[in-house]
PyMOL CGO cylinders between C-alpha atoms (Angstrom):
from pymol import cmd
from pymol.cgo import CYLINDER

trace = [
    CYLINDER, 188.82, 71.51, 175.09, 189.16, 69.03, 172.14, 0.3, 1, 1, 1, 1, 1, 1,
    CYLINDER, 189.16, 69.03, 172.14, 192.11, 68.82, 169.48, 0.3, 1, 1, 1, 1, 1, 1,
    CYLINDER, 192.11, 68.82, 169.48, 189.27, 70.56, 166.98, 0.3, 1, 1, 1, 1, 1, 1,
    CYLINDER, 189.27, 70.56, 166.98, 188.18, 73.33, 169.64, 0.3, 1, 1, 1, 1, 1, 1,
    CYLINDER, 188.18, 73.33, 169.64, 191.37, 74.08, 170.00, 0.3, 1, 1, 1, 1, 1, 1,
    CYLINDER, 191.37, 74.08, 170.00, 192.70, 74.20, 166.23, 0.3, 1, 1, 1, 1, 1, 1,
    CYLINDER, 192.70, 74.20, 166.23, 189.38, 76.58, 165.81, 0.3, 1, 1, 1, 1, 1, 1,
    CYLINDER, 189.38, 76.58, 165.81, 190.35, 78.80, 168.71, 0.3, 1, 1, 1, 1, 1, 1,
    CYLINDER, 190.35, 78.80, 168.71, 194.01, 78.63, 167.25, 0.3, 1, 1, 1, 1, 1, 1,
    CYLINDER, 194.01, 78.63, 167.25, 192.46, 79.48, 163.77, 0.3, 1, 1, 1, 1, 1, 1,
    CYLINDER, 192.46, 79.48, 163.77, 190.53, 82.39, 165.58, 0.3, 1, 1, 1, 1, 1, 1,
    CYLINDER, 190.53, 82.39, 165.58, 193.49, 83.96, 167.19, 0.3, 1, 1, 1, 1, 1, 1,
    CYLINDER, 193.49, 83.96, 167.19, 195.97, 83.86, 164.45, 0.3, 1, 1, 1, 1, 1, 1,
    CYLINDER, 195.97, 83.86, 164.45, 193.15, 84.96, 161.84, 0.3, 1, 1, 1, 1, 1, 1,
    CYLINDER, 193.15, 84.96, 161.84, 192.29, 88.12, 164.19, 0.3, 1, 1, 1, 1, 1, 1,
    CYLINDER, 192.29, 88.12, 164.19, 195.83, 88.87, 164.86, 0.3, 1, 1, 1, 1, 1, 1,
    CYLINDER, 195.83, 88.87, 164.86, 196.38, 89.66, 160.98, 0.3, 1, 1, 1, 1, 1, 1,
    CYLINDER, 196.38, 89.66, 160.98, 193.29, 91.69, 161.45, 0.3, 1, 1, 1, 1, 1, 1,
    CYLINDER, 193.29, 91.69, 161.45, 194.68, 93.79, 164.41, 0.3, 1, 1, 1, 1, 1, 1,
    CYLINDER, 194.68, 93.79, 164.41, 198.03, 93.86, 162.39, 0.3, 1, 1, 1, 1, 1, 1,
    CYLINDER, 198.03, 93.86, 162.39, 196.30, 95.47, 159.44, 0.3, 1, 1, 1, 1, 1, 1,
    CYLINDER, 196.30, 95.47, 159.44, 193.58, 97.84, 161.27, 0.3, 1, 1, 1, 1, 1, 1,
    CYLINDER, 193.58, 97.84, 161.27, 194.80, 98.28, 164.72, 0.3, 1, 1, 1, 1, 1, 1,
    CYLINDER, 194.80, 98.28, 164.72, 192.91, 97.14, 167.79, 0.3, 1, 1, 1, 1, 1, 1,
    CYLINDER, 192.91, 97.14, 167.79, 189.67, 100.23, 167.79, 0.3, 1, 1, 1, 1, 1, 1,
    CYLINDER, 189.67, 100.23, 167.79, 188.30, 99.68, 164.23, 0.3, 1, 1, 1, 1, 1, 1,
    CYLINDER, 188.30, 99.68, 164.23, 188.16, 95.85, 164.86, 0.3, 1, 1, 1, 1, 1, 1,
    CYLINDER, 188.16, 95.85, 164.86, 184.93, 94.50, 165.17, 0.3, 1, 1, 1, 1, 1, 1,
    CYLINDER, 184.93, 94.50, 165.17, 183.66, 90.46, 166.30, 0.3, 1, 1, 1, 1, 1, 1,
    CYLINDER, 183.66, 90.46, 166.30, 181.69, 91.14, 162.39, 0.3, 1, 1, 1, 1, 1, 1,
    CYLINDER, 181.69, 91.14, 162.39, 185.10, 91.50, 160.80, 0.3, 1, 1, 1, 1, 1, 1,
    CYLINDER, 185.10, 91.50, 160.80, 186.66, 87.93, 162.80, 0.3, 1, 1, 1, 1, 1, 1,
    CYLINDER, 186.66, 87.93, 162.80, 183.37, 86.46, 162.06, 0.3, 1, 1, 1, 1, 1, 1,
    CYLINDER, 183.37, 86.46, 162.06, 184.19, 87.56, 157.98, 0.3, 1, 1, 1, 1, 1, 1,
    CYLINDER, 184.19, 87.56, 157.98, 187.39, 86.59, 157.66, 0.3, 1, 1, 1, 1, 1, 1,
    CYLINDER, 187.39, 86.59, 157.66, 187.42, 83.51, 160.05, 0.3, 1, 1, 1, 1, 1, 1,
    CYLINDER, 187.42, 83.51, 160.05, 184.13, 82.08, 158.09, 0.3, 1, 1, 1, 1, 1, 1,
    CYLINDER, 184.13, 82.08, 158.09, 182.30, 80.79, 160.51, 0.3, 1, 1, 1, 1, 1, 1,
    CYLINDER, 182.30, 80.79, 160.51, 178.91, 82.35, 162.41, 0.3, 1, 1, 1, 1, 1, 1,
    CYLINDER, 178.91, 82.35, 162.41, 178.61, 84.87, 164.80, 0.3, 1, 1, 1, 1, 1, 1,
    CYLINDER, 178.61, 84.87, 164.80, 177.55, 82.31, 167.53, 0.3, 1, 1, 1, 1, 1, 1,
    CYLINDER, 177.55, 82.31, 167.53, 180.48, 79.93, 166.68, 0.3, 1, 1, 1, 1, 1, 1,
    CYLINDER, 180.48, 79.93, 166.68, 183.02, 82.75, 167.35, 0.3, 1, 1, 1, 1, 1, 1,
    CYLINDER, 183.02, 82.75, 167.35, 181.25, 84.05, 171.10, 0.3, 1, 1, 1, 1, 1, 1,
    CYLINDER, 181.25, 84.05, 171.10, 181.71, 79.96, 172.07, 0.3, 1, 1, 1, 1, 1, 1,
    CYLINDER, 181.71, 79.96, 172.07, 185.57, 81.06, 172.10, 0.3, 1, 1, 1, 1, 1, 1,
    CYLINDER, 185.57, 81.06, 172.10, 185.56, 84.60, 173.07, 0.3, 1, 1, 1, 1, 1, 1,
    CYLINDER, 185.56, 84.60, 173.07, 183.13, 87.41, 173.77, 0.3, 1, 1, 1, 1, 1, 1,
    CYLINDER, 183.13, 87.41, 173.77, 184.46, 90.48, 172.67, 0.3, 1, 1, 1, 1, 1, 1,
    CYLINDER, 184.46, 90.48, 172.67, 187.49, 91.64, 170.26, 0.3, 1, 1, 1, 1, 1, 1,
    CYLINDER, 187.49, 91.64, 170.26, 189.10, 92.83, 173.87, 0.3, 1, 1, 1, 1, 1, 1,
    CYLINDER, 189.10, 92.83, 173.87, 188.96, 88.96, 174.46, 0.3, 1, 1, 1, 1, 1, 1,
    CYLINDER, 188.96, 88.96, 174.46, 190.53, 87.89, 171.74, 0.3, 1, 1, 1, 1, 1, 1,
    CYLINDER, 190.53, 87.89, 171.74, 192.56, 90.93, 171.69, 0.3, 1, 1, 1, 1, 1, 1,
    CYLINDER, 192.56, 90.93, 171.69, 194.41, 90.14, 175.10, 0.3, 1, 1, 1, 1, 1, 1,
    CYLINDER, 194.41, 90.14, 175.10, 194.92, 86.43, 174.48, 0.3, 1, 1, 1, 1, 1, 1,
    CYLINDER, 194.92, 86.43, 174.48, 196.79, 87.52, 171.41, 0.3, 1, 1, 1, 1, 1, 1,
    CYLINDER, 196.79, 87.52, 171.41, 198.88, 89.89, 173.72, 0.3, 1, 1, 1, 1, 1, 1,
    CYLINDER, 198.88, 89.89, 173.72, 199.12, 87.06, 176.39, 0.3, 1, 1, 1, 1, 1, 1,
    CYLINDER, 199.12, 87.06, 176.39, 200.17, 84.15, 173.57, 0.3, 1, 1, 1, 1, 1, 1,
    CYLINDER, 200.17, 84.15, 173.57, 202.82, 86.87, 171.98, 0.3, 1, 1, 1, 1, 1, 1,
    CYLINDER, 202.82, 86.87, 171.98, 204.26, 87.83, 175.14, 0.3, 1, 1, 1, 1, 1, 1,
    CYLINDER, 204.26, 87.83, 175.14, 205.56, 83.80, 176.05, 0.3, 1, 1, 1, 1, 1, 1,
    CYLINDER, 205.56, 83.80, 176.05, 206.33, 83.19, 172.57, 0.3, 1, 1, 1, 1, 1, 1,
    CYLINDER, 206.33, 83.19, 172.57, 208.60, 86.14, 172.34, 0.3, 1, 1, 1, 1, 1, 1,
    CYLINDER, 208.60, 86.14, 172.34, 209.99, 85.17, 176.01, 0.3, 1, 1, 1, 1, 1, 1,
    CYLINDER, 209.99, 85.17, 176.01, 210.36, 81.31, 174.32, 0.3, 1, 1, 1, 1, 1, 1,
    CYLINDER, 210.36, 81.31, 174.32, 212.46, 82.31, 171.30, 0.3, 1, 1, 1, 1, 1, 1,
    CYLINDER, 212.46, 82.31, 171.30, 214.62, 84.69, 172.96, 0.3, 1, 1, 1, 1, 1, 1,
    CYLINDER, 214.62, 84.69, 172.96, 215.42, 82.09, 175.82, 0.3, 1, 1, 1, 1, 1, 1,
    CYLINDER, 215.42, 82.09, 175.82, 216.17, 79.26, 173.15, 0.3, 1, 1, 1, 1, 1, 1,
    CYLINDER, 216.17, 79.26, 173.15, 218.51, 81.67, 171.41, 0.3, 1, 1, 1, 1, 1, 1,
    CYLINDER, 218.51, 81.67, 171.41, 220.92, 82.01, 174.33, 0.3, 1, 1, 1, 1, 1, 1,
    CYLINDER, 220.92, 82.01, 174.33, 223.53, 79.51, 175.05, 0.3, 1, 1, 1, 1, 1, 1,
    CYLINDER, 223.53, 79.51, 175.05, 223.69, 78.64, 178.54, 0.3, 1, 1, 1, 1, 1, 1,
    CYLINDER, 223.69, 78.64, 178.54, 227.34, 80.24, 179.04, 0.3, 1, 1, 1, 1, 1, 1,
    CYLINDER, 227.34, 80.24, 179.04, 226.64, 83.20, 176.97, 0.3, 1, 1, 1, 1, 1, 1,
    CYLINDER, 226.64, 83.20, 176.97, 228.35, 86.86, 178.02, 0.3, 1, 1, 1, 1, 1, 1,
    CYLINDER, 228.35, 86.86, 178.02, 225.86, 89.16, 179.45, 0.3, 1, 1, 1, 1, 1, 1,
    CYLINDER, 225.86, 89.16, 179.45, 227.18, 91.37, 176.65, 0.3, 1, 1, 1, 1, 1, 1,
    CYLINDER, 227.18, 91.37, 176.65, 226.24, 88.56, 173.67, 0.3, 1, 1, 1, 1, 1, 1,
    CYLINDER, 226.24, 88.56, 173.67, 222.83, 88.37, 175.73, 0.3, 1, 1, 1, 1, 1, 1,
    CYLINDER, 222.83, 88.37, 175.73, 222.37, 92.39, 175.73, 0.3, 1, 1, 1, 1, 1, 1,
    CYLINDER, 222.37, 92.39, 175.73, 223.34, 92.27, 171.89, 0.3, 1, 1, 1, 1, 1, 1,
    CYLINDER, 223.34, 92.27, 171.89, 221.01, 89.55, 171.14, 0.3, 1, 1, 1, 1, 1, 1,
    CYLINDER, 221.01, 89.55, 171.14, 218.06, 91.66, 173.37, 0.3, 1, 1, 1, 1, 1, 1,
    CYLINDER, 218.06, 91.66, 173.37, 218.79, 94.46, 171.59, 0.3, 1, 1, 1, 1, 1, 1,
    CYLINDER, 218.79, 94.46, 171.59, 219.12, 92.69, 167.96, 0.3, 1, 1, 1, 1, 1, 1,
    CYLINDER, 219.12, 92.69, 167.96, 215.13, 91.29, 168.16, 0.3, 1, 1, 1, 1, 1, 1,
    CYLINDER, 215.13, 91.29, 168.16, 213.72, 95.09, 169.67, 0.3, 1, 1, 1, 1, 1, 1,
    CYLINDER, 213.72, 95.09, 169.67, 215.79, 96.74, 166.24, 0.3, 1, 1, 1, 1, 1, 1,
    CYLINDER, 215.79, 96.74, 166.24, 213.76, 94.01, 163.91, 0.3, 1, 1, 1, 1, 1, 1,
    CYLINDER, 213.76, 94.01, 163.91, 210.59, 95.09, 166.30, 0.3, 1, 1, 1, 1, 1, 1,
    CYLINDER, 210.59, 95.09, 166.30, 211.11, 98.63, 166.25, 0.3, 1, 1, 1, 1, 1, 1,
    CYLINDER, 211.11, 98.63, 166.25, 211.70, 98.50, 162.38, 0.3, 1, 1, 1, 1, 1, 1,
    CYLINDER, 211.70, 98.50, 162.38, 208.65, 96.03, 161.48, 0.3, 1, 1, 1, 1, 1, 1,
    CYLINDER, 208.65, 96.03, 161.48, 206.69, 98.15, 159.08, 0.3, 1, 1, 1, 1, 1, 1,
    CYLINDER, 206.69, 98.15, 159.08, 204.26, 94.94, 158.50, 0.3, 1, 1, 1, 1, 1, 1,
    CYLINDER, 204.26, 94.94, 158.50, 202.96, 92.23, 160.91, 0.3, 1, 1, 1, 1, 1, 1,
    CYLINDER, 202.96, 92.23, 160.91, 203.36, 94.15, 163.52, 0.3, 1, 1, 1, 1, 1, 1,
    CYLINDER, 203.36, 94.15, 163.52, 200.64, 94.74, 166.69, 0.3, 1, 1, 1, 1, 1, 1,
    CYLINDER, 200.64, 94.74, 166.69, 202.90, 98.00, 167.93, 0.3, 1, 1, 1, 1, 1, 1,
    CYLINDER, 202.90, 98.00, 167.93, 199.55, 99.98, 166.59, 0.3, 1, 1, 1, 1, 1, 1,
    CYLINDER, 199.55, 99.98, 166.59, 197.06, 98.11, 167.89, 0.3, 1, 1, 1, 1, 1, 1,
    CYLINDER, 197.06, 98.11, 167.89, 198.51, 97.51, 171.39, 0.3, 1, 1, 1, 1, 1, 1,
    CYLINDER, 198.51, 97.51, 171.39, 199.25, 101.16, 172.01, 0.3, 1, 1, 1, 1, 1, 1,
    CYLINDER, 199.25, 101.16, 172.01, 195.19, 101.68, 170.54, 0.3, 1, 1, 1, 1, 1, 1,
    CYLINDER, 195.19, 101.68, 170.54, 194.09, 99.51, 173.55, 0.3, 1, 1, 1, 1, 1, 1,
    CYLINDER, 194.09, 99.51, 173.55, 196.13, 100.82, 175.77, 0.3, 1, 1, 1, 1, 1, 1,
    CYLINDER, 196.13, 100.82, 175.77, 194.98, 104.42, 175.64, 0.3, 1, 1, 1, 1, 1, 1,
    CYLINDER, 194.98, 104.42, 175.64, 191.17, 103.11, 174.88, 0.3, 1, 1, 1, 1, 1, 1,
    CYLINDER, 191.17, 103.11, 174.88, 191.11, 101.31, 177.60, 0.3, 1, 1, 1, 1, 1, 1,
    CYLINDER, 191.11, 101.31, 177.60, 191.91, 102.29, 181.80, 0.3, 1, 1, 1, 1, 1, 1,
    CYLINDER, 191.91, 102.29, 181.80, 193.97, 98.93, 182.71, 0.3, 1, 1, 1, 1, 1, 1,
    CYLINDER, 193.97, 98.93, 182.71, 194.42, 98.29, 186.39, 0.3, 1, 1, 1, 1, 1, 1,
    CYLINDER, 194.42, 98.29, 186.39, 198.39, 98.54, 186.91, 0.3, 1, 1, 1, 1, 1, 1,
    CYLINDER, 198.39, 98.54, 186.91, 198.68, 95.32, 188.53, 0.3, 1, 1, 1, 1, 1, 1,
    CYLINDER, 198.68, 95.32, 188.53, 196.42, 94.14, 185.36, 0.3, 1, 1, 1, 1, 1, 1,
    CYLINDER, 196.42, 94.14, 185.36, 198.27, 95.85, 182.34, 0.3, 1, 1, 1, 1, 1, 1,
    CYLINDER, 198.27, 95.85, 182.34, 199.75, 93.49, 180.80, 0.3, 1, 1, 1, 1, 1, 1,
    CYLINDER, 199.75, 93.49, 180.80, 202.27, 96.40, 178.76, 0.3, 1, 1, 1, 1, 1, 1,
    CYLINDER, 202.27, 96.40, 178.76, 202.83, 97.40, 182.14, 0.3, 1, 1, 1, 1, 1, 1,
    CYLINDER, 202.83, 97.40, 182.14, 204.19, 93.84, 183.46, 0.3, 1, 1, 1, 1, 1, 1,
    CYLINDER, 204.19, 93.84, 183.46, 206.32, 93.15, 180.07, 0.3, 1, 1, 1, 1, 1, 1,
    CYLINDER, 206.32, 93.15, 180.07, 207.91, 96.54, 180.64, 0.3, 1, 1, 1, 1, 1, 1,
    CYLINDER, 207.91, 96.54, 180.64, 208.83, 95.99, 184.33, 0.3, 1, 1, 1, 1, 1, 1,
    CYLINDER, 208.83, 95.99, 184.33, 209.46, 92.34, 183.52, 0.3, 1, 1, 1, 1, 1, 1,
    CYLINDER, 209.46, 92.34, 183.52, 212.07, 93.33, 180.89, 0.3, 1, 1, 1, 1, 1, 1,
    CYLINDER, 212.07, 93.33, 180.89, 213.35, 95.91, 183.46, 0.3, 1, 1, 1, 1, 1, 1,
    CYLINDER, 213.35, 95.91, 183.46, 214.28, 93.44, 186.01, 0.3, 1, 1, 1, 1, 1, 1,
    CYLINDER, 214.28, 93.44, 186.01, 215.74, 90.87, 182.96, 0.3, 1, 1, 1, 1, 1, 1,
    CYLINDER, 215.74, 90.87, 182.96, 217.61, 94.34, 181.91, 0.3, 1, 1, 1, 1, 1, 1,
    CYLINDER, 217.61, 94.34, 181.91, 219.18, 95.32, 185.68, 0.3, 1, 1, 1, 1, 1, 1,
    CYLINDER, 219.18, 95.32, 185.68, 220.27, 91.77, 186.22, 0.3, 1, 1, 1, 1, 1, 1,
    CYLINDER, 220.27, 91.77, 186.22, 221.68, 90.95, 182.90, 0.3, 1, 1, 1, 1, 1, 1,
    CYLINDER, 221.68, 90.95, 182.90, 223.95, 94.58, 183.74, 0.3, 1, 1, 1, 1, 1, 1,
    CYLINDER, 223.95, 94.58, 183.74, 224.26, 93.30, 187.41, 0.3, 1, 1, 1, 1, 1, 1,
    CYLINDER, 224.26, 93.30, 187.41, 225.94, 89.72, 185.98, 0.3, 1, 1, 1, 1, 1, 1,
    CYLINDER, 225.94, 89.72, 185.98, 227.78, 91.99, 183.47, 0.3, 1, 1, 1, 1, 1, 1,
    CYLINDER, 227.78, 91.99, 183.47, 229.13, 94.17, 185.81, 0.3, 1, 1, 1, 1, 1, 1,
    CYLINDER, 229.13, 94.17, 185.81, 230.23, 90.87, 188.05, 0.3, 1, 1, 1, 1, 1, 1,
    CYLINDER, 230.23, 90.87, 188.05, 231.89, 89.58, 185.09, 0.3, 1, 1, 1, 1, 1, 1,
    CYLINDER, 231.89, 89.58, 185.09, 233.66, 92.76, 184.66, 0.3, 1, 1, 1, 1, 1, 1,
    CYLINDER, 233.66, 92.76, 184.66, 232.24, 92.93, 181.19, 0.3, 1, 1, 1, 1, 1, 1,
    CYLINDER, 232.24, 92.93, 181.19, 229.62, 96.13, 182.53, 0.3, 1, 1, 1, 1, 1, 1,
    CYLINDER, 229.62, 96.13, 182.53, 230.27, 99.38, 184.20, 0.3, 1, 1, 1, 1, 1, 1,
    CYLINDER, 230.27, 99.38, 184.20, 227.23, 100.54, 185.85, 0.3, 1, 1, 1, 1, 1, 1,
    CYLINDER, 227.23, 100.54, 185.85, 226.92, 101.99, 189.09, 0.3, 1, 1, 1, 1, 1, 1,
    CYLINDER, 226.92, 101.99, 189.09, 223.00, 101.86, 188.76, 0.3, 1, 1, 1, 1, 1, 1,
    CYLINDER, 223.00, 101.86, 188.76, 222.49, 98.87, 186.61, 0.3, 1, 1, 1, 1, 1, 1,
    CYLINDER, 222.49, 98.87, 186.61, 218.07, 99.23, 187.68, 0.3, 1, 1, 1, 1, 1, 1,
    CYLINDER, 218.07, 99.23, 187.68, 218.41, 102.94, 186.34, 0.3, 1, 1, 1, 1, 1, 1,
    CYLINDER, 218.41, 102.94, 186.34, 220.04, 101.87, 183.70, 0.3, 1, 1, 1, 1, 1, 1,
    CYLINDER, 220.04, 101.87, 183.70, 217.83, 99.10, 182.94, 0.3, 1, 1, 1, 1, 1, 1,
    CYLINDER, 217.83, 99.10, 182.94, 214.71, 101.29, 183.18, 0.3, 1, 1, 1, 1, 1, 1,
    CYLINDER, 214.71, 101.29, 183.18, 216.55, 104.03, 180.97, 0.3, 1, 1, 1, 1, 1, 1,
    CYLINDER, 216.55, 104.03, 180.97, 217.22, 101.34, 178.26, 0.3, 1, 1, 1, 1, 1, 1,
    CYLINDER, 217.22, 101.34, 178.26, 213.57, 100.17, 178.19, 0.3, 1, 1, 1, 1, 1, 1,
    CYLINDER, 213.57, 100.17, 178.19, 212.18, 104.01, 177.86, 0.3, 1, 1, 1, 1, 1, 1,
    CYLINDER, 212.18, 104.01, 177.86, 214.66, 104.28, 174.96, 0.3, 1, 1, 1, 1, 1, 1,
    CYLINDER, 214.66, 104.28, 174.96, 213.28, 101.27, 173.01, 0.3, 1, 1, 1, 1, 1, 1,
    CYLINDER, 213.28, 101.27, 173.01, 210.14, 101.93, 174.00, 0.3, 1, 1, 1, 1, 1, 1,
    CYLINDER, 210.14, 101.93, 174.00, 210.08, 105.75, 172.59, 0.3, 1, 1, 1, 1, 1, 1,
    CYLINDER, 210.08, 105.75, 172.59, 211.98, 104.30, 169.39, 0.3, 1, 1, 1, 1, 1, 1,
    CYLINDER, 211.98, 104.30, 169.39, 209.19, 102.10, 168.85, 0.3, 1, 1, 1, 1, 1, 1,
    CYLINDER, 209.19, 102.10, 168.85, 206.52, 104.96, 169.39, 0.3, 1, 1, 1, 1, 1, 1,
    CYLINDER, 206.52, 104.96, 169.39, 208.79, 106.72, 167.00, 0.3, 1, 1, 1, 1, 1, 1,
    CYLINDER, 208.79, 106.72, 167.00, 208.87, 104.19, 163.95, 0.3, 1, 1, 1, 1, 1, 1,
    CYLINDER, 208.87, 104.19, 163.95, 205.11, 104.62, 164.48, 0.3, 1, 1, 1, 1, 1, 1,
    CYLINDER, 205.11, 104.62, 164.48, 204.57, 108.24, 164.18, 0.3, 1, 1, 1, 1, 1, 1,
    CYLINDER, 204.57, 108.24, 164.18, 207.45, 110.44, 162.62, 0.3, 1, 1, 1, 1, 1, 1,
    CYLINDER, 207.45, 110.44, 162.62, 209.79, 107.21, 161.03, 0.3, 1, 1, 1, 1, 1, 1,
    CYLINDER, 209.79, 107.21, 161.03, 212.96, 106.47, 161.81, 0.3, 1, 1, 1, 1, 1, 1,
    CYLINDER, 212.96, 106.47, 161.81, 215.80, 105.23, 160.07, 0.3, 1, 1, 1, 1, 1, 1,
    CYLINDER, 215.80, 105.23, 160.07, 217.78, 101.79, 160.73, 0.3, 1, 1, 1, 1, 1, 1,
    CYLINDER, 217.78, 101.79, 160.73, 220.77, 104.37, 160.81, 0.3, 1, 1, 1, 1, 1, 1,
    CYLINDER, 220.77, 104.37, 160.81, 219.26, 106.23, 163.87, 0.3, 1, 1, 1, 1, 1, 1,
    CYLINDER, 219.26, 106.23, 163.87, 218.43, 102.84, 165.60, 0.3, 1, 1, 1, 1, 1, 1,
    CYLINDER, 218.43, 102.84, 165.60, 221.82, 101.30, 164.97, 0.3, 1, 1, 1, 1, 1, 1,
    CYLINDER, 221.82, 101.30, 164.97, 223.12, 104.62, 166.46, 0.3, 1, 1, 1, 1, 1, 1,
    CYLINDER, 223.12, 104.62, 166.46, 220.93, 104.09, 169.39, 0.3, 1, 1, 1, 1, 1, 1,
    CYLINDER, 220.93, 104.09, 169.39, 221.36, 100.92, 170.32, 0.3, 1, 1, 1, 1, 1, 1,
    CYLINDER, 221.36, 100.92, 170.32, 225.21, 101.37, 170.06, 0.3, 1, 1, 1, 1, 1, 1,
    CYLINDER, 225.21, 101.37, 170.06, 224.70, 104.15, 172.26, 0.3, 1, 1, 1, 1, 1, 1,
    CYLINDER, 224.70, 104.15, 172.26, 223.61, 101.84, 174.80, 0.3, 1, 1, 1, 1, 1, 1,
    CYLINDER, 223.61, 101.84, 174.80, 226.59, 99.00, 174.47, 0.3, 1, 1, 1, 1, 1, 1,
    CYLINDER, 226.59, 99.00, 174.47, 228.97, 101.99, 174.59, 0.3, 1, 1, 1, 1, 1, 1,
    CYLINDER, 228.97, 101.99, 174.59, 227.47, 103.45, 177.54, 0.3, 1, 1, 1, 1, 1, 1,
    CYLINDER, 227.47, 103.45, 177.54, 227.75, 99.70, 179.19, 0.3, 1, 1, 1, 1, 1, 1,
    CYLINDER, 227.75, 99.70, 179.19, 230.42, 97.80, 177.69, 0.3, 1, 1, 1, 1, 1, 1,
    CYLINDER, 230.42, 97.80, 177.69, 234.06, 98.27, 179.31, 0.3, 1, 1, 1, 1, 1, 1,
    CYLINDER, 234.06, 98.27, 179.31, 236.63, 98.64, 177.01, 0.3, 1, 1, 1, 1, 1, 1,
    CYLINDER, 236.63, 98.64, 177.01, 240.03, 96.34, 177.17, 0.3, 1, 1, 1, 1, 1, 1,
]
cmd.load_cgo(trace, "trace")
């Protein structure tokens, strides 16, 4: 693909994301991208052929841009509990994103659509922050910074807990009071004191 193929595709994808933002993922249509991305119907199928398309590249292009920020946020000799604080810092601005967020949309696919596990992409993020979770309590618990005598329970347990915050947000509102509480729920639950 050319430097203008992909600025269009780029143009595409971050032009349908605000779309998906605003509407969710089911009441998208390839007419509305076509609209707001102002170009023809045959110009937007060269890139993709259905909003699913475009839909999951957005998922795929979020999910290693997420992974790339948190990663260049931790120092190399960082505490596991800085690293759990700093985790649990970026889900509280997630979970609390009233705007410009795809929470909506992503849970819209997911129950529209029968995913393959070993193809659901929500499905690998989860387990893939589950096993960043369990060994960031393993190293803490090493360091003598954890107490855990189940650190993959606990790591699962922690993900079904930001998880249902975020589902939360989404349906009956939270408070940043209740997540705060939450979240130092967790650290107290983990974090031995001196």
């Amino acid at each position: 693909m050319g430097e203008k193929s992909t600025q269009k595709r780029q143009f595409i994808l971050e032009t349908a994301k605000k779309i998906f933002m605003e509407k969710g993922y089911k009441s998208v249509t390839m007419k509305d991208v076509v609209e707001a991305c102002g170009i023809s119907r045959g110009g937007l199928y060269l890139y993709f052929g259905s909003t699913k398309d475009i839909f999951m590249e957005i998922l795929r292009l979020e999910s290693q841009e997420a992974d790339d920020l948190f990663s260049s946020n931790i120092a190399e000799d960082a505490a596991p509990s800085d690293i759990l604080a700093l985790l649990l810092k970026e889900q509280k601005k997630e979970i609390l994103r009233k705007k410009n967020s795809l929470t909506v949309a992503i849970y819209e696919y997911f129950f529209e659509n029968k995913v393959a596990k070993k193809e659901n992409m929500l499905r690998m993020q989860f387990d893939g922050a589950v096993a960043v979770m369990e060994k960031l309590i393993t190293d803490g618990v090493e360091r003598g910074e954890f107490y855990c005598d189940d650190p993959l329970g606990c790591a699962r347990n922690i993900m079904y807990v930001l998880e249902g915050l975020k589902v939360a947000a989404n349906t009956i509102g939270i408070t940043e009071r209740t997540v705060d509480d939450e979240l130092l729920y967790i650290m107290q639950g983990l974090v031995l004191e001196e």
